[in-house]
MARBA-753696 format. One record per residue: x, z, y of N, C-alpha, C in turn; residue in one letter. Coordinates in steps of 0.1 Angstrom, whole numbers, padded with zeros to 4 digits, always signed. Example, Ala and Ser with C-alpha at 12.3 -4.5 7.8 and 13.67 -1.06 7.14 Angstrom:
# MARBA-753696
+0132+0078-0057+0123+0078-0045+0132+0078-0033A/+0128+0071-0022+0137+0071-0011+0129+0079+0000S/
***
This chain:
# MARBA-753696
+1133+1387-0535+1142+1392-0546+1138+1385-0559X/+1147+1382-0566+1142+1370-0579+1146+1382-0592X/+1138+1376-0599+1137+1388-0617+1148+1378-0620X/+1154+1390-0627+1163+1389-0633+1160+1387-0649X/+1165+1382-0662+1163+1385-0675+1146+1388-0676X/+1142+1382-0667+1127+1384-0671+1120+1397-0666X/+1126+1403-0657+1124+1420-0655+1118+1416-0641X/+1109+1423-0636+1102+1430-0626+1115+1425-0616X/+1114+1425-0603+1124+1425-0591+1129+1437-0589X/+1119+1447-0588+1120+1459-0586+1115+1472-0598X/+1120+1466-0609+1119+1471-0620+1133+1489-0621X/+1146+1483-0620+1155+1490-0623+1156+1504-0614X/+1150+1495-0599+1151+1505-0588+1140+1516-0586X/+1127+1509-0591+1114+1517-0593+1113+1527-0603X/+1122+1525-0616+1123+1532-0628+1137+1546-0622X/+1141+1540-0616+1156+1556-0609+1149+1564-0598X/+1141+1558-0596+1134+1567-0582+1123+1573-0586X/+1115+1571-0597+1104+1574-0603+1109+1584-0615X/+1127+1585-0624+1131+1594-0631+1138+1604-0619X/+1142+1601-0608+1148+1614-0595+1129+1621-0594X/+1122+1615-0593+1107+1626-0588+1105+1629-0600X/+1104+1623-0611+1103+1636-0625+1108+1648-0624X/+1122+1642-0623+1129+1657-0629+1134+1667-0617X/+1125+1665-0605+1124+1673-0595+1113+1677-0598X/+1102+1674-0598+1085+1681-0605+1088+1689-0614X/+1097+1685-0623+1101+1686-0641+1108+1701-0639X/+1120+1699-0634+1129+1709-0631+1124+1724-0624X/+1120+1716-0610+1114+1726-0603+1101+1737-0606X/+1094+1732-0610+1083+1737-0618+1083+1745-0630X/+1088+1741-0641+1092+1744-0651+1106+1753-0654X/+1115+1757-0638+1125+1766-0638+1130+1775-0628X/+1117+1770-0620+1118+1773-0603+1105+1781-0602X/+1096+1772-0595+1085+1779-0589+1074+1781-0602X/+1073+1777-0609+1061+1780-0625+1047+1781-0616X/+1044+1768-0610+1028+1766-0604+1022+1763-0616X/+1023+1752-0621+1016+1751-0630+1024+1749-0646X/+1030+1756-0650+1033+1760-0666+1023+1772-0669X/+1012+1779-0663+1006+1788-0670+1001+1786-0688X/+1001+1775-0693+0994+1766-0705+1009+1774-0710X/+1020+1780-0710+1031+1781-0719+1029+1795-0721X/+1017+1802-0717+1018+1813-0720+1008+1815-0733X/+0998+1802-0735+0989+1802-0745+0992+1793-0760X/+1003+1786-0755+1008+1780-0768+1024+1783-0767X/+1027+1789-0778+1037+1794-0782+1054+1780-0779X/+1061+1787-0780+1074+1776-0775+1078+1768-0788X/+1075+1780-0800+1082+1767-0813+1076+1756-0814X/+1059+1758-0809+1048+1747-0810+1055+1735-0800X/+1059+1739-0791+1062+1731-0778+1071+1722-0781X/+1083+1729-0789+1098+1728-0795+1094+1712-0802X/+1085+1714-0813+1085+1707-0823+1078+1695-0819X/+1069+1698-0806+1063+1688-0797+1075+1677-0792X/+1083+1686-0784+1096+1677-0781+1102+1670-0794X/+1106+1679-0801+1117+1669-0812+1107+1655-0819X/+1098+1656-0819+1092+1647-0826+1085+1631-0814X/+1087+1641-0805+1086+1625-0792+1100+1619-0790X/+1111+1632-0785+1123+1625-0789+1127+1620-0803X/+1122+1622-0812+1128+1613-0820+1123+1600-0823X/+1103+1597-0821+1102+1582-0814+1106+1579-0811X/+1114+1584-0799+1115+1576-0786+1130+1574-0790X/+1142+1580-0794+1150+1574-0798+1148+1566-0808X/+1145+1560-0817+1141+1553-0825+1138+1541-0820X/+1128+1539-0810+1123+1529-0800+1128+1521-0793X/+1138+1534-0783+1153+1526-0774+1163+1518-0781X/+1169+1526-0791+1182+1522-0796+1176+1506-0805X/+1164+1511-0815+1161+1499-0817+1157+1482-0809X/+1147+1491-0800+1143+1481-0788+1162+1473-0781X/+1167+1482-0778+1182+1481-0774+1187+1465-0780X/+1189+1472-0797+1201+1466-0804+1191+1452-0808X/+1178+1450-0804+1175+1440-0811+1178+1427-0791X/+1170+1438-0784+1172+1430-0767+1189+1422-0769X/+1200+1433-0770+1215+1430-0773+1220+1416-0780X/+1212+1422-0794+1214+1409-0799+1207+1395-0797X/+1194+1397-0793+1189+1384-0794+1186+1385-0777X/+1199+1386-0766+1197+1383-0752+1192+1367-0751X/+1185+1363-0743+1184+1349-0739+1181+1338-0753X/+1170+1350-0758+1166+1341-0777+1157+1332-0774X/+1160+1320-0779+1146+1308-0775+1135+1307-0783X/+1131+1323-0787+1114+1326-0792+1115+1338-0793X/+1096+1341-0796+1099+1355-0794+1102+1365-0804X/+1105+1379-0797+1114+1387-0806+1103+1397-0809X/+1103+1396-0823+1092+1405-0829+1099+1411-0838X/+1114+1417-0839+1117+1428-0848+1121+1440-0846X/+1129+1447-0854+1128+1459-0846+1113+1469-0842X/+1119+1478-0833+1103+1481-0826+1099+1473-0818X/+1103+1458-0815+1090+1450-0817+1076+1445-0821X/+1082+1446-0833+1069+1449-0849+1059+1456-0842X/+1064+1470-0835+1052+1481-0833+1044+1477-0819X/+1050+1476-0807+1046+1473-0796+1057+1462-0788X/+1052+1463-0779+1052+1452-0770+1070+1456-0761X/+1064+1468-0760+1075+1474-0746+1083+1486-0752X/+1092+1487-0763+1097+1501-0765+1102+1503-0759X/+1110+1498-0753+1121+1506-0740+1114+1516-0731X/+1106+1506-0730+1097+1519-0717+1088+1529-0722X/+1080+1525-0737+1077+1533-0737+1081+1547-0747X/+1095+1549-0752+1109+1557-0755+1107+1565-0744X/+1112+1554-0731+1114+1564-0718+1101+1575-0717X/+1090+1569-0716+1077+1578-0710+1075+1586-0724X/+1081+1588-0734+1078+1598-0748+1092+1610-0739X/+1102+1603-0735+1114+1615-0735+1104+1624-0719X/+1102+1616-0711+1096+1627-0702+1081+1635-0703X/+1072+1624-0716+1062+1634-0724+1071+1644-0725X/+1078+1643-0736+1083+1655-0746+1090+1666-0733X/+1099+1662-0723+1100+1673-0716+1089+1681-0709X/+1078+1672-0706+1070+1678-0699+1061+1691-0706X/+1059+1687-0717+1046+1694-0733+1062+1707-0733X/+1075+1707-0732+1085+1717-0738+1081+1727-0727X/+1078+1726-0719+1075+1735-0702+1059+1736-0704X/+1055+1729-0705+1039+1728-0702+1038+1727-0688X/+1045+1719-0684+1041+1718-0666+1032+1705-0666X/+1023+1710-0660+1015+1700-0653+1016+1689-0646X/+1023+1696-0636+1028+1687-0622+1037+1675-0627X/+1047+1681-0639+1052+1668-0645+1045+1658-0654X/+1031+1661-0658+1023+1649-0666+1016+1645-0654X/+1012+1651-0643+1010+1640-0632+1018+1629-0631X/+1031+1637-0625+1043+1623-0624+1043+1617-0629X/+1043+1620-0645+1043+1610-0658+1030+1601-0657X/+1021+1605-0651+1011+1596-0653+1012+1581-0640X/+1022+1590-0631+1024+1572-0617+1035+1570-0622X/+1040+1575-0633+1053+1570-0640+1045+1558-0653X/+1036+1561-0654+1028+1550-0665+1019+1538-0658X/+1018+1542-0646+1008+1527-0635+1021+1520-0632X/+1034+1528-0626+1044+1520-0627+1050+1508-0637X/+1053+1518-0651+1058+1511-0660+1047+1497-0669X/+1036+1502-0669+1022+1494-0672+1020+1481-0659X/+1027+1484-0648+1023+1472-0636+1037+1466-0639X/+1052+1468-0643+1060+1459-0646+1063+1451-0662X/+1054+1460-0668+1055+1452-0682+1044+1442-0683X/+1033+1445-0672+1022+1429-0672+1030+1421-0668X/+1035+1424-0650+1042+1416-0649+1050+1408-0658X/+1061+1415-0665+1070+1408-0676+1062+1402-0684X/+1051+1402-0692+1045+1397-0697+1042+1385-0694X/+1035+1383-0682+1029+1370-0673+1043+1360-0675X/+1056+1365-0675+1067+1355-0678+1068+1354-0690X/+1066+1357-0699+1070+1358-0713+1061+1346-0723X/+1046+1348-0712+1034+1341-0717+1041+1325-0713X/+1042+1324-0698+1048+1313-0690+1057+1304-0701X/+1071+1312-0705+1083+1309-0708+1081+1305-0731X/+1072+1310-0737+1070+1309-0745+1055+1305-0750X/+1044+1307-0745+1030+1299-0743+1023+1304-0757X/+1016+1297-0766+1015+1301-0776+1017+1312-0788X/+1032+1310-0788+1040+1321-0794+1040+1333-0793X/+1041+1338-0779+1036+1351-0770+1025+1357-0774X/+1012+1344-0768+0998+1351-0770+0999+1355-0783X/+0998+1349-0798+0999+1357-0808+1007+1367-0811X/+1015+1365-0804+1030+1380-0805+1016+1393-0802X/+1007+1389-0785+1002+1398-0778+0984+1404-0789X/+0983+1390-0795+0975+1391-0800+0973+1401-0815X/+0988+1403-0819+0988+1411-0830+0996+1424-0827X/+1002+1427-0815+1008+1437-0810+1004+1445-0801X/+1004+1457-0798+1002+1465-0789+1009+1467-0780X/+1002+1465-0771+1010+1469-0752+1021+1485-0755X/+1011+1487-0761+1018+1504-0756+1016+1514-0769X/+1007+1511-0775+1000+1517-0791+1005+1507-0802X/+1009+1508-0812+1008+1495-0827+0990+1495-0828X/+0991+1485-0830+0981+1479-0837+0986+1480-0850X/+0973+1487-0858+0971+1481-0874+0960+1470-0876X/+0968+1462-0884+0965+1449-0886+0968+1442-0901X/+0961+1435-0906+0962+1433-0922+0977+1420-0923X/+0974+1416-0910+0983+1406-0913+0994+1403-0912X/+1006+1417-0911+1018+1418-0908+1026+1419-0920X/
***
């Protein structure tokens, strides 16, 4: 199977099969069986609440930016450092893994920050990958892109 746009082969299909087992862990747990949400009986829900709105609102911030800058500069011949670019490497993905943080911390289920966590060896093994093309297809330019940006965290840095 050949990448597409630069993406993993099995990027699109590993990310829909990996959000169907979240929000079976997510759902089920947190509205079903309550194995492990006991943690929601020791921090209160507004705390939880405000946990959510403020990952969702990263993470929208992230996508739509990460989005509108991918949109516009599809198939750009260097690389693309604006936007939430600037901050990290990968918003898209890492938006996504803040919206299933934030559901998970709203429930305090466990079982779903497990998931979240083969949901992060996932996303962390197709963004090296993507990377390894990016380094390939741009050389130089990249490495310092990687050298002043963070995979997954911003770097602070004097020289931005």
């Amino acid at each position: 199977m050949e990448a597409k746009n630069g993406e993993h082969p099995f990027s699109d299909t590993g990310q829909l099969i990996l959000l169907g087992v979240f929000l079976v862990a997510w759902v089920g747990d947190s509205f079903f069986f309550h194995e492990s949400t006991f943690l929601s009986d020791d921090v209160p829900l507004y705390i939880r609440l405000i946990a959510l709105g403020l990952l969702l609102g990263v993470a929208v911030y992230l996508v739509r930016s990460g989005h509108a800058v991918v949109d516009h500069e599809q198939g750009a011949d260097r690389v693309v450092t604006s936007g939430a670019f600037r901050y990290v490497r990968h918003p898209l993905y890492l938006g996504s893994m803040l919206i299933y943080l934030g559901l998970a911390v709203s429930t305090a289920s466990l079982f779903s920050l497990v998931a979240l966590a083969g949901m992060f060896i996932f996303y962390d093994y197709i963004a090296s990958y993507e990377e390894r093309l990016l380094a390939a297809r741009y050389g130089e330019a990249y490495a310092e892109y990687k050298r002043s940006t963070g995979k997954w965290v911003p770097r602070i840095t004097k020289n931005r």
